[in-house]
C-alpha positions as CSV (number, residue, x, y, z in Angstrom):
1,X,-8.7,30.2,-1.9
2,X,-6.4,27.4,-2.0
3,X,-8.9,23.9,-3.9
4,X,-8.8,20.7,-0.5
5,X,-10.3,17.5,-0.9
6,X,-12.7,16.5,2.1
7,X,-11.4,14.4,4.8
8,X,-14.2,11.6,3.9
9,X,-12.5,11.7,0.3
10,X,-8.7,11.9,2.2
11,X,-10.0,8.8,4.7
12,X,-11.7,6.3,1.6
13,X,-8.4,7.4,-0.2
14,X,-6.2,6.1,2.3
15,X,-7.7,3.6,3.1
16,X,-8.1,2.1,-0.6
17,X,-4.0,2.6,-0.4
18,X,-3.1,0.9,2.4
19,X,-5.2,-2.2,1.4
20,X,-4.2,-2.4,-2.4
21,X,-0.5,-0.3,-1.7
22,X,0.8,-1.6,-5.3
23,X,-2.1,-0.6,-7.3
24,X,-1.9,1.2,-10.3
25,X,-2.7,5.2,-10.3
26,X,-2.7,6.1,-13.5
27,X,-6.2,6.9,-13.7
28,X,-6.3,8.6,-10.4
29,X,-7.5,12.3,-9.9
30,X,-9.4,14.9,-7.7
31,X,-9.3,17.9,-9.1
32,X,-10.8,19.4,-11.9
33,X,-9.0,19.2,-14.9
34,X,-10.3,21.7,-18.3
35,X,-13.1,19.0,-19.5
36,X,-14.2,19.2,-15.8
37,X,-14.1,22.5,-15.7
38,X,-16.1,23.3,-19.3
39,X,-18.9,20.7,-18.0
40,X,-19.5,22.8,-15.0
41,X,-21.3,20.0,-12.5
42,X,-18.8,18.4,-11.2
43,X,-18.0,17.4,-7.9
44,X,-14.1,17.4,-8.9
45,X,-14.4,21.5,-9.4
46,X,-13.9,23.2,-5.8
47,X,-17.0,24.4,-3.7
48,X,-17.5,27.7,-4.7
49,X,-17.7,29.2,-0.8
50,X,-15.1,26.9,0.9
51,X,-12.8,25.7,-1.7
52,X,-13.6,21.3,-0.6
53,X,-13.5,19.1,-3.6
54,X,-15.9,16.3,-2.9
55,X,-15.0,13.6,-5.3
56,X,-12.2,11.3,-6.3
57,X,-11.2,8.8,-8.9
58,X,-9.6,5.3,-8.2
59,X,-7.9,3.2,-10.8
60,X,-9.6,0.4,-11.7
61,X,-6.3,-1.5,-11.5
62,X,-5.9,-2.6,-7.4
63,X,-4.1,-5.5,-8.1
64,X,-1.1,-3.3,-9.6
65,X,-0.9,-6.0,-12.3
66,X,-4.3,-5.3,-14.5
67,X,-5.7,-9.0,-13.1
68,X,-7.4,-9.9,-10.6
69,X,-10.2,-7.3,-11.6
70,X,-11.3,-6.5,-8.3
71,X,-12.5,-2.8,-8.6
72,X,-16.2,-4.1,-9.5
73,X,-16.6,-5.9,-6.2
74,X,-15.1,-2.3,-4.5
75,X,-17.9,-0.8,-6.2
76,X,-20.3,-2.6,-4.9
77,X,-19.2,-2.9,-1.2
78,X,-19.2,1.0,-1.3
79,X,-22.9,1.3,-2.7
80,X,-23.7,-1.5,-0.1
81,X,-22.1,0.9,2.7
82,X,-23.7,4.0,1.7
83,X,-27.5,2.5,1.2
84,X,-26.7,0.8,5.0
85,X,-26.7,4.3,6.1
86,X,-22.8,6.0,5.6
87,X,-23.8,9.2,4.8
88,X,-20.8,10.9,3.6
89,X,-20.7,9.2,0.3
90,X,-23.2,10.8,-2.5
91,X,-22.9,8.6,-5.7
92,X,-20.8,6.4,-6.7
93,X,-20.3,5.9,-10.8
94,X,-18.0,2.7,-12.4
95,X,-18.4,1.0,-15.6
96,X,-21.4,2.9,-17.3
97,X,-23.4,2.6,-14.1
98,X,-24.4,5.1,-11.1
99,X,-26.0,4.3,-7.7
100,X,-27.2,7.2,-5.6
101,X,-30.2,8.0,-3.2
102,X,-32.0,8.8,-6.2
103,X,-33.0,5.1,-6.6
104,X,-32.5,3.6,-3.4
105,X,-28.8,3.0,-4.4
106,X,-30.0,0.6,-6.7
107,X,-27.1,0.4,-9.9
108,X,-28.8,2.4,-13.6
109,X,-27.2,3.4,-16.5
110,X,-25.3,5.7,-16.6
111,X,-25.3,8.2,-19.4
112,X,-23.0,10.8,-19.0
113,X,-19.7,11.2,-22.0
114,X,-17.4,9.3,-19.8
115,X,-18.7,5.8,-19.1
116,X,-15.8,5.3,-16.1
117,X,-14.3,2.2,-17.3
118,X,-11.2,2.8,-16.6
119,X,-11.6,4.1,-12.4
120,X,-14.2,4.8,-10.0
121,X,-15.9,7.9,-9.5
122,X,-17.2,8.4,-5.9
123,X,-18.9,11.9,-4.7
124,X,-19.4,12.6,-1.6
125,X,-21.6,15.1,0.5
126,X,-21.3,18.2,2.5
127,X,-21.1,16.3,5.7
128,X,-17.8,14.4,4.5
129,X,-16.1,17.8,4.0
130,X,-14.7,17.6,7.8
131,X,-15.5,13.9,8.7
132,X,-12.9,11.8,8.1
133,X,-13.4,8.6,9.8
134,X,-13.1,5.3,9.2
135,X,-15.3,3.6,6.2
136,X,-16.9,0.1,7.2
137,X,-16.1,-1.5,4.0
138,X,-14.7,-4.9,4.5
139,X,-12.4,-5.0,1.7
140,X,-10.9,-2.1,3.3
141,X,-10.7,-3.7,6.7
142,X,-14.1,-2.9,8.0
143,X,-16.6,-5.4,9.3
């Protein structure tokens, strides 16, 4: 079976691209790479029964020229849209920090090897796998 990404990953994606279309995608990635795939618990390796990757990483660089830094205030407008209720989106970890449901998608610590300096990680759930509609995030043109 052929690895997809889930339209809610496709959809946040796109929609990251057409508002920052010069940004830099060096740290950009879906799929699974060997460290992903040795850790085992990750939502970058494909479901197991249907092939859907639900995450993706964003460069921290939307500007395209390193400054203004505006990934941090991304960030937060997607933790502020997923504890308002968009239910597609399942954690969300950037700069040695997670939010989830776990904790009311309140920002911890995050202690896993890769502290995610350099992109965003953002997970998403089983409903995403066919929903891709439009995120409400106004610095991607939502209200």
């Amino acid at each position: 079976m052929k690895p997809s990404l889930s339209k809610s990953a496709i959809q946040l994606r796109e929609q990251i691209d057409d508002c920052f279309p010069d940004r830099d995608r060096a740290s950009d990635g879906w799929i699974a790479d060997a460290r992903h795939m040795s850790a085992g618990n990750s939502d970058h390796i494909p479901d197991a029964s249907s092939g859907i990757v639900r995450a993706i990483d964003i460069d921290r660089d939307l500007s395209g020229k390193a400054k203004p830094d505006v990934m941090p205030y991304l960030a937060e407008q997607i933790r502020i849209a997923a504890k308002s209720g968009e239910k597609r989106i399942s954690y969300i970890i950037f700069a040695g920090r997670i939010a989830s449901s776990k904790k009311s998608w309140e920002w911890r610590s995050y202690t896993g090897f890769n502290k995610h300096d350099h992109h965003c990680h953002i997970s998403f759930t089983k409903q995403g796998d066919a929903d891709g509609s439009f995120f409400n995030i106004p610095m991607l043109g939502g209200k």
